[in-house]
TORKOL-4160 file (C-alpha; in steps of 0.2 Angstrom, whole numbers, padded with zeros to 4 digits, m for minus):
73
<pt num="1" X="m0037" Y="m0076" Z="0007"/>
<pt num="2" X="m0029" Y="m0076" Z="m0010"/>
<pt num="3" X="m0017" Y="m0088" Z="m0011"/>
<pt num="4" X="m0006" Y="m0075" Z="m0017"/>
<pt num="5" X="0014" Y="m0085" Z="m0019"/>
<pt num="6" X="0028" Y="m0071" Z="m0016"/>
<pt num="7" X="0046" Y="m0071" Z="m0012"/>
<pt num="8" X="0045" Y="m0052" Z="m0003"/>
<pt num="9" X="0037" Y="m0036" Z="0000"/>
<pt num="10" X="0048" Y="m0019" Z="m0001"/>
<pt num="11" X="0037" Y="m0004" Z="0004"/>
<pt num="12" X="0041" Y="0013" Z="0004"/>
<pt num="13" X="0031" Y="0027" Z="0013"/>
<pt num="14" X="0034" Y="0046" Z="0012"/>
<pt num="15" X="0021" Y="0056" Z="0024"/>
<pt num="16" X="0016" Y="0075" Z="0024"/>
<pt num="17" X="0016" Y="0083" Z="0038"/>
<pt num="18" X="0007" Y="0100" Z="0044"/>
<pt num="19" X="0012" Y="0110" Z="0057"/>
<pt num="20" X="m0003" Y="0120" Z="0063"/>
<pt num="21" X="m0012" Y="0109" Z="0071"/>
<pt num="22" X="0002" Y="0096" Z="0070"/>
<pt num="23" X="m0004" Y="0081" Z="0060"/>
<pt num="24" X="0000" Y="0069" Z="0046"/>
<pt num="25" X="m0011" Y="0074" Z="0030"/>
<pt num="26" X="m0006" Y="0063" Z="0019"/>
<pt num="27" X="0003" Y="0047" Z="0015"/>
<pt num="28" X="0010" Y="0040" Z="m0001"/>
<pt num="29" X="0015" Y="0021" Z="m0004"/>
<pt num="30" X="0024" Y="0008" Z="m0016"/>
<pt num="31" X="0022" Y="m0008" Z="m0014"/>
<pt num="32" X="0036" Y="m0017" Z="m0023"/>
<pt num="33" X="0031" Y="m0037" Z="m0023"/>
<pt num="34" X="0043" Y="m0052" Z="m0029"/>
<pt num="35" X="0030" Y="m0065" Z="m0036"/>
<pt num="36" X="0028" Y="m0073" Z="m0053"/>
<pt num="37" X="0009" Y="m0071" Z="m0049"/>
<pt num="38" X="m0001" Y="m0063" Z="m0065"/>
<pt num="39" X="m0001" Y="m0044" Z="m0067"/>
<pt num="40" X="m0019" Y="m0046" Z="m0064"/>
<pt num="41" X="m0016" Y="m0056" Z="m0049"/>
<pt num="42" X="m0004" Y="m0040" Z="m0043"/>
<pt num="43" X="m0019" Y="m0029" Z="m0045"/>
<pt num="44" X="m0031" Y="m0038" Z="m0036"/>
<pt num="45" X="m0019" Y="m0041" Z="m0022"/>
<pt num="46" X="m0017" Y="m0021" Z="m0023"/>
<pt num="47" X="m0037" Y="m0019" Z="m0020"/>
<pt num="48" X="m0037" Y="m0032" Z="m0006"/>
<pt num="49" X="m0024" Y="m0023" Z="0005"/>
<pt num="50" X="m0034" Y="m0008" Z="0001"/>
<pt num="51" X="m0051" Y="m0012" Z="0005"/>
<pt num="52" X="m0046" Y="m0024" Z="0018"/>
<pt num="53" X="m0030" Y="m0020" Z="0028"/>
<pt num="54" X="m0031" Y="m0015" Z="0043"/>
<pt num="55" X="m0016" Y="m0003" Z="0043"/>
<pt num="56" X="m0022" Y="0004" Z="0026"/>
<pt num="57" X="m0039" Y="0007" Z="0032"/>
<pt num="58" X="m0034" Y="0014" Z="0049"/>
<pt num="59" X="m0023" Y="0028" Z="0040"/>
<pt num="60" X="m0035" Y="0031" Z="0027"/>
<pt num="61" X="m0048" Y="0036" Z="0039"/>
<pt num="62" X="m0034" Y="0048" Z="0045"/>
<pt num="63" X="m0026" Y="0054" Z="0030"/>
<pt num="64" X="m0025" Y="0054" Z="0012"/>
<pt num="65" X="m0016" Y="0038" Z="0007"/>
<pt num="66" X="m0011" Y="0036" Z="m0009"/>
<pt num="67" X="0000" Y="0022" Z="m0019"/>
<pt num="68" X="0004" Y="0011" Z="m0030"/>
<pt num="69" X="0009" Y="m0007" Z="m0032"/>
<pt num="70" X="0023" Y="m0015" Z="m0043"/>
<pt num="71" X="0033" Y="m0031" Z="m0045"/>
<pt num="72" X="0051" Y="m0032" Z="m0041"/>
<pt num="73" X="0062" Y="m0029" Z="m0056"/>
């Protein structure tokens, strides 16, 4: 969809549990990308995964999800 060039994808989740009802309340992510691709590009891609992935959008209608997007150092 974007022609996005990368080399990788690192992603790091940490998820908040309740106990009473058990349920997963919130999840937090980092996206850590290995691309030359403009910081701009990095963004866009961001929304993209956001408004359009499926995994994204299925946990979201669940749970808070929360992240952020980077490039590998």
């Amino acid at each position: 969809m974007l022609n996005f060039e990368l080399r990788g994808v690192e992603v790091t989740l940490h998820a908040v549990r309740q106990d009473a009802p058990p349920k997963i309340v919130s999840v937090g992510y980092e996206l850590i990308i290995d691309t030359d691709e403009a910081e701009q590009r990095l963004a866009l891609l961001h929304t993209n995964v956001r408004k359009y992935g499926t995994i994204s959008n299925t946990v979201a209608a669940a749970a808070r999800l929360d992240g952020t997007i980077r490039r590998k150092a």
